[in-house]
TIROKE-741892 format. One record per residue: chain; x, y negated, z of N, C-alpha, C in turn; residue number from 1. Coordinates in steps of 0.02 Angstrom, whole numbers. Each point is the difference from the previous one (the first is absolute). Last residue first. Layout:
N
 unit     nx     ny     nz    cax    cay    caz     cx     cy     cz pos
    A      X      Y      Z      X      Y      Z      X      Y      Z NUM
...
# end
This chain:
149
 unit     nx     ny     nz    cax    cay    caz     cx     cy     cz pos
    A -11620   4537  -4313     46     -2    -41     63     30     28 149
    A   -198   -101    116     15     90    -29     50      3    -46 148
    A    -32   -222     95     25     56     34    -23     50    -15 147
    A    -68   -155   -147     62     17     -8     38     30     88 146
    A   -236    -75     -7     14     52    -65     70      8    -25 145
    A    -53   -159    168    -19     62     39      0     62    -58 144
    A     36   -231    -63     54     18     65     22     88     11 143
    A   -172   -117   -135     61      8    -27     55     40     34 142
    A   -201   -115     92    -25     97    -13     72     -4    -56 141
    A     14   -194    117     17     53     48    -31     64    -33 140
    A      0   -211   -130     64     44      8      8     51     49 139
    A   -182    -72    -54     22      8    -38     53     27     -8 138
    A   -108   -128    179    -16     48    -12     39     50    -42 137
    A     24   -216     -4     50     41     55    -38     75     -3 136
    A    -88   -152   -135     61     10    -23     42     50     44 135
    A   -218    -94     58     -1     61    -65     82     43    -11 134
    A    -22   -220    162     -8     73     32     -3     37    -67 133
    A     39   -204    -72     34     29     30     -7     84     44 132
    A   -169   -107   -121     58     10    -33     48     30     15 131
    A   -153   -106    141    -29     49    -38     55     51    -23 130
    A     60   -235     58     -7     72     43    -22     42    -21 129
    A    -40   -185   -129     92     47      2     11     34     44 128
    A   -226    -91      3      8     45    -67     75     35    -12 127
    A    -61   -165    167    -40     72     11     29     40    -51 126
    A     56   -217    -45     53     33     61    -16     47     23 125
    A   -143   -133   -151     57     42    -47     66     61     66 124
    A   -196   -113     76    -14     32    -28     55     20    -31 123
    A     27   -184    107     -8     54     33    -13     57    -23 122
    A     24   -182   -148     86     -1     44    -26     75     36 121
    A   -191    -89    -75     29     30    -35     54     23      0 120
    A   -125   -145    143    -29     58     -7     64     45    -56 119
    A     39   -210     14     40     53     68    -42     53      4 118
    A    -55   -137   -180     63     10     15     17     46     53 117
    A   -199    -98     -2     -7     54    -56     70     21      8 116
    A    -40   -181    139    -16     79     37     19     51    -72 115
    A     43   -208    -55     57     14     26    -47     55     43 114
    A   -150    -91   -158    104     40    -32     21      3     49 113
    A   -273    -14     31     65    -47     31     66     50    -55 112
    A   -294    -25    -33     68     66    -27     66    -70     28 111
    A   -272    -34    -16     46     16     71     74     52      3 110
    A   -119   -142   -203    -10     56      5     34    -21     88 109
    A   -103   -224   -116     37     63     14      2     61      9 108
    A   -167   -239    -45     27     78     17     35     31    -18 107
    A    -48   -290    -56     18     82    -13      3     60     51 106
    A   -108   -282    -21     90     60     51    -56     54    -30 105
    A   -114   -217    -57     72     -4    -45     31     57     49 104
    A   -226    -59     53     63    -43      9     72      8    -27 103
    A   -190    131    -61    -24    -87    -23     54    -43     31 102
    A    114    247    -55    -67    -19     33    -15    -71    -19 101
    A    158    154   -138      6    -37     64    -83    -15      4 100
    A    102    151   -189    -21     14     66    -14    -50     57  99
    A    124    -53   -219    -64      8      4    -52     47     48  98
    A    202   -191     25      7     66     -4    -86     24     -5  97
    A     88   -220     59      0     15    -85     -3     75     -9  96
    A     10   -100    227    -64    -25    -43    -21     29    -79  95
    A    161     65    235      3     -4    -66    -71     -9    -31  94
    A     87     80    243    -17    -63    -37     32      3    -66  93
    A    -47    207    182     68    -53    -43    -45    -66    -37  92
    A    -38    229    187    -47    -33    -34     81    -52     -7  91
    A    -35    252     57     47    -42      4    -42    -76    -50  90
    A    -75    259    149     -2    -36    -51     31    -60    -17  89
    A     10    155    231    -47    -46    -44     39    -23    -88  88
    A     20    235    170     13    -52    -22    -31    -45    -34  87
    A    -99    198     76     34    -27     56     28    -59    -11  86
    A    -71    159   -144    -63    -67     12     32    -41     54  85
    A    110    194   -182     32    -52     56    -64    -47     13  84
    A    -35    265   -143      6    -92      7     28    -19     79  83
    A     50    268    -60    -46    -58      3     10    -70    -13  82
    A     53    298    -29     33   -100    -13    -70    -42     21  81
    A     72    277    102    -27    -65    -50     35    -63     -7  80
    A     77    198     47    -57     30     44    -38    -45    -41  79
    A    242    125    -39    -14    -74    -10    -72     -3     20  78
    A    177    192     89    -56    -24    -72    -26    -89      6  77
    A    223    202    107    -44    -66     24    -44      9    -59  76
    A    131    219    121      9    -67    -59    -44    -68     23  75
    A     14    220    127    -20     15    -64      4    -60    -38  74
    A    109    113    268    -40    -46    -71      1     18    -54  73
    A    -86     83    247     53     23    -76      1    -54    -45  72
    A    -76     36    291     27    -62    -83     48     53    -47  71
    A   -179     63    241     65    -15    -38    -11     -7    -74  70
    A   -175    -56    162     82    -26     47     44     14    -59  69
    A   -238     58     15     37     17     27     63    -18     25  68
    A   -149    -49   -205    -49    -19     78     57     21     51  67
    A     59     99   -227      3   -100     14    -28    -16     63  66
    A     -2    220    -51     61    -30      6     -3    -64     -8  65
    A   -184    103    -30     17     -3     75     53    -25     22  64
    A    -93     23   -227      6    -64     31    -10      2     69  63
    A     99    146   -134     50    -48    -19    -65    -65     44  62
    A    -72    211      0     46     25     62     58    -65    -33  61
    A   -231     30   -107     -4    -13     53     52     -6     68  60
    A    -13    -42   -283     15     33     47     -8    -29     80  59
    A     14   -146   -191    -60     36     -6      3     54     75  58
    A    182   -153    -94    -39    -36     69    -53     61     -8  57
    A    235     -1    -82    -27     44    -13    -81      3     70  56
    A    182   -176    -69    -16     40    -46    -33     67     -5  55
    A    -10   -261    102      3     59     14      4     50    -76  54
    A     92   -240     63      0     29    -42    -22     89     41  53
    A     -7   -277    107     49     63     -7    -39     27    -59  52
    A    -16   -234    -37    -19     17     73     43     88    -30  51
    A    -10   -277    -80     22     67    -28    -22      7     65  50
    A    -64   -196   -136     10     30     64      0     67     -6  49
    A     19   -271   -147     10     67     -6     -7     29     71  48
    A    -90   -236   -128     70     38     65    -41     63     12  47
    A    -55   -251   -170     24     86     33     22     14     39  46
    A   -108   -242    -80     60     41      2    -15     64     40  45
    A   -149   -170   -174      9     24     75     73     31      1  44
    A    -94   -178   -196      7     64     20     24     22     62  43
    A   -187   -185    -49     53      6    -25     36     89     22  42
    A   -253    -54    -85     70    -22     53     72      6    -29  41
    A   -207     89   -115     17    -66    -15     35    -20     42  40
    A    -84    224    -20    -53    -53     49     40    -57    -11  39
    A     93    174   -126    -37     26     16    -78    -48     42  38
    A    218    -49   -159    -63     31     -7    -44     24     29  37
    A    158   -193     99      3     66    -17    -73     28    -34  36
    A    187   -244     60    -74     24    -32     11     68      4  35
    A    173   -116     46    -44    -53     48    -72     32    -13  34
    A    261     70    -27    -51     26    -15    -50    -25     44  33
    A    254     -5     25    -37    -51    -20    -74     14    -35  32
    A    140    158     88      3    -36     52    -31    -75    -27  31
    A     33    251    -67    -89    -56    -12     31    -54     59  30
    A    156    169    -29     10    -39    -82    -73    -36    -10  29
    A     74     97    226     58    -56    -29    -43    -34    -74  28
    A   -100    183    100    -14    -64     32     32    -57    -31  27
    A     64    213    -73    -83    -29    -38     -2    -59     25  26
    A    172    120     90     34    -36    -65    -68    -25    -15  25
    A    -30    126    190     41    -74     18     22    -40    -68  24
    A    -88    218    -24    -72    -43     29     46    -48     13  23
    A    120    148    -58     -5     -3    -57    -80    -74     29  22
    A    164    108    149     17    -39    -36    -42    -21    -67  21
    A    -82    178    131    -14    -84     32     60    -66    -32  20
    A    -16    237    -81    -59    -43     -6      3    -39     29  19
    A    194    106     41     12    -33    -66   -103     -8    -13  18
    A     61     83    202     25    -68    -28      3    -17    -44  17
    A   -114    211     30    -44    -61     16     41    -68     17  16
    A    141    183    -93    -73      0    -38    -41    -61     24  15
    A    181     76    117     41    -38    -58    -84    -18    -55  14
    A    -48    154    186     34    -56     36     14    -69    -64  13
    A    -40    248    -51    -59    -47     29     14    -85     21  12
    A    163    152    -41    -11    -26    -69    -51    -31     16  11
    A     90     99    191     43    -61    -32    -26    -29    -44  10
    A    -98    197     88     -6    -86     64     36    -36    -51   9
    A     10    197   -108    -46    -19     -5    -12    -60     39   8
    A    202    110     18     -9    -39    -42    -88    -29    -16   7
    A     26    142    168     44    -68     27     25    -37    -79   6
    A   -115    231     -3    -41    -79     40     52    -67     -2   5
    A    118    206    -73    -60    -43    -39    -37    -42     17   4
    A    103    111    127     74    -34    -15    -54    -31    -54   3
    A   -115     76    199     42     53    -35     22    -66    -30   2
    A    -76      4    260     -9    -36    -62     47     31    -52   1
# end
């Protein structure tokens, strides 16, 4: 692995946390969003899935190297976002709210703060690793350019 890759794993890395931080802040800010332009629900929650990062998948001798056993890494990518169907929807009583049904309870988004939270606690903690390794990096091609000196 050359000294460039290994910033590349890093920035990749700092890249698809800081999108999934950015999908955990959306959730947060439709957490009261009972209506959506698109089909009138309420708004769904996200979640992000990163899978490896081939960078050079075309070639026939990078995808033997994957079938084979050995691992170069090449970073992470973000693969998709999808809707949460898994979670139900949060039904509230409120009559006066102009979304409520004939019995007076509202739909909710399926967006919980305290997962969004710790989603995010986690994410931000990917992201200072990240960081961290770049950094060390950093200093070790520093390192290695002031022994010629």
């Amino acid at each position: 692995m050359g000294l460039f890759q290994g910033f590349d794993i890093c920035a990749s890395g700092m890249e698809a946390q800081r999108f999934r931080m950015d999908v955990i802040a959306e959730n947060i800010a439709n957490i009261n969003t009972t209506r959506t332009e698109e089909d009138g629900e309420p708004y769904r929650r996200k979640v992000v899935t990163f899978s490896e990062r081939y960078t050079n998948g075309s070639s026939f001798a990078s995808t033997l190297e994957q079938y084979t056993g050995s691992f170069k890494g090449n970073g992470v990518k973000v693969s998709s976002v999808t809707e949460d169907t898994e979670t139900d929807f949060t039904m509230v009583y409120d009559p006066s709210h102009p979304d409520a049904d004939e019995n007076g309870y509202v739909l909710y988004p399926n967006v919980n703060t305290v997962t969004e939270m710790t989603n995010l606690i986690d994410s931000t903690r990917a992201y200072q690793a990240n960081v961290t390794a770049f950094d060390a990096l950093k200093d070790l091609a520093t390192y290695g350019i002031n022994i010629g000196n």
